[in-house]
N, C-alpha and C positions, 0 to 999 in steps of 0.2 A: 486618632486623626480627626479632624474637623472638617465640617460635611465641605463638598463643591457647591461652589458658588454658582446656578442656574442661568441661565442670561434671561432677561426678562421678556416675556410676553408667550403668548401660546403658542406651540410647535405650529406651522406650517406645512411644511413638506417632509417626508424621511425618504431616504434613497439608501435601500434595505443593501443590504448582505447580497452578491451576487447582481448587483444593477449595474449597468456601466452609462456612463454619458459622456459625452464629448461636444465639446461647442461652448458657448457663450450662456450662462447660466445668471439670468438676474432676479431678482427676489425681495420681497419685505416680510417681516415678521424673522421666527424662528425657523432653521431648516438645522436635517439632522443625517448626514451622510458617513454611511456603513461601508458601501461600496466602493465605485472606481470614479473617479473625473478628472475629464482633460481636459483645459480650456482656460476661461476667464470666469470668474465670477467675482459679482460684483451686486453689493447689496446694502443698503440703509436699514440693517438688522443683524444679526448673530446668527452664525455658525459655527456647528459641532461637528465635527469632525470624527468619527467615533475610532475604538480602538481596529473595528477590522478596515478602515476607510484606507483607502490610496489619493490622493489629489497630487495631480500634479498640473501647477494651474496658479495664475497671477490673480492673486485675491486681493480684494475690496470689501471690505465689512466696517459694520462701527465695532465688533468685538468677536473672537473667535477663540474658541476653544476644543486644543488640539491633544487628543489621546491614540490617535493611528499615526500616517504620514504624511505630512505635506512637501513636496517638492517643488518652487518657485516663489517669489516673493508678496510677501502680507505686509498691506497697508490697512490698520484698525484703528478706527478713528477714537477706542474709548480703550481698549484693553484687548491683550493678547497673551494666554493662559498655555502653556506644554505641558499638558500632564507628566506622572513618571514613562507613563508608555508612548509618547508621544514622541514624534521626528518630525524634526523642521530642517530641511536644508534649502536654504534663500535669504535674501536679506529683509528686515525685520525694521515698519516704521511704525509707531505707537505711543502712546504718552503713557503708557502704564505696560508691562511684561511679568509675570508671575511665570518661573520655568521651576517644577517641580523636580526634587532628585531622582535623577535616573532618566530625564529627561535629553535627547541629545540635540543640539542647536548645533547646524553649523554655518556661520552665514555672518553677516552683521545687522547690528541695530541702530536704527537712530530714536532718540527718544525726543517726542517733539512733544511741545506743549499741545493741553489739551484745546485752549480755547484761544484764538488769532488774538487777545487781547489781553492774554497772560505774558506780563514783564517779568522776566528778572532783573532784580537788582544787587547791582553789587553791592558788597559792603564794603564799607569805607578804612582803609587802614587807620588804624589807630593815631591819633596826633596829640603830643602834649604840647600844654602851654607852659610859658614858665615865665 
């Protein structure tokens, strides 16, 4: 198998094994949660979620990367990654999702473009001349 993908920039904060938080949790850079959270979090950077984490908690990220549990709905504004051990149950907004096997999702997704300025276009049914 082929290495994980890092999210970019240097850890920030870790919220170990055994911490618990509750409340409104906002952040830049990197953060890396073992532990428990309740709340809101909300952040112009990437969180990990790790495999002993619990979150249950309406998230805001540009990308998140989930190998424990999250319980409530993730809006990521670049990319949203469930590893195999990873649980997601909430609904799922993102322009990109990678849900690895063994992975369990239950929830909905909307896949939205990435940038306000990304058109799709349709393509034209085919027309002959004659």
């Amino acid at each position: 198998m082929g290495k994980k993908e890092q999210p970019k920039g240097e850890l920030q904060a870790f919220l170990g094994k055994g911490t618990q938080f509750r409340g409104i949790l906002i952040f830049d850079g990197v953060v890396r949660m073992e532990g428990k959270v309740e709340g809101e979090i909300s952040s112009e950077g990437h969180l990990i979620v790790g495999r002993e984490a619990e979150v249950k908690a309406e998230v805001k990220v540009v990308s998140i990367q989930v190998a424990g549990t999250v319980i409530g709905n993730i809006t990521a504004q670049e990319k949203v990654e469930i590893l195999a051990t990873g649980r997601v149950q909430g609904d799922i907004v993102t322009p990109k999702l990678a849900v690895e096997e063994g992975a369990r999702f239950t929830g909905h997704c909307q896949m939205e473009p990435e940038e306000a300025g990304t058109r799709v276009i349709p393509m034209e049914k085919g027309t002959s001349e004659s």
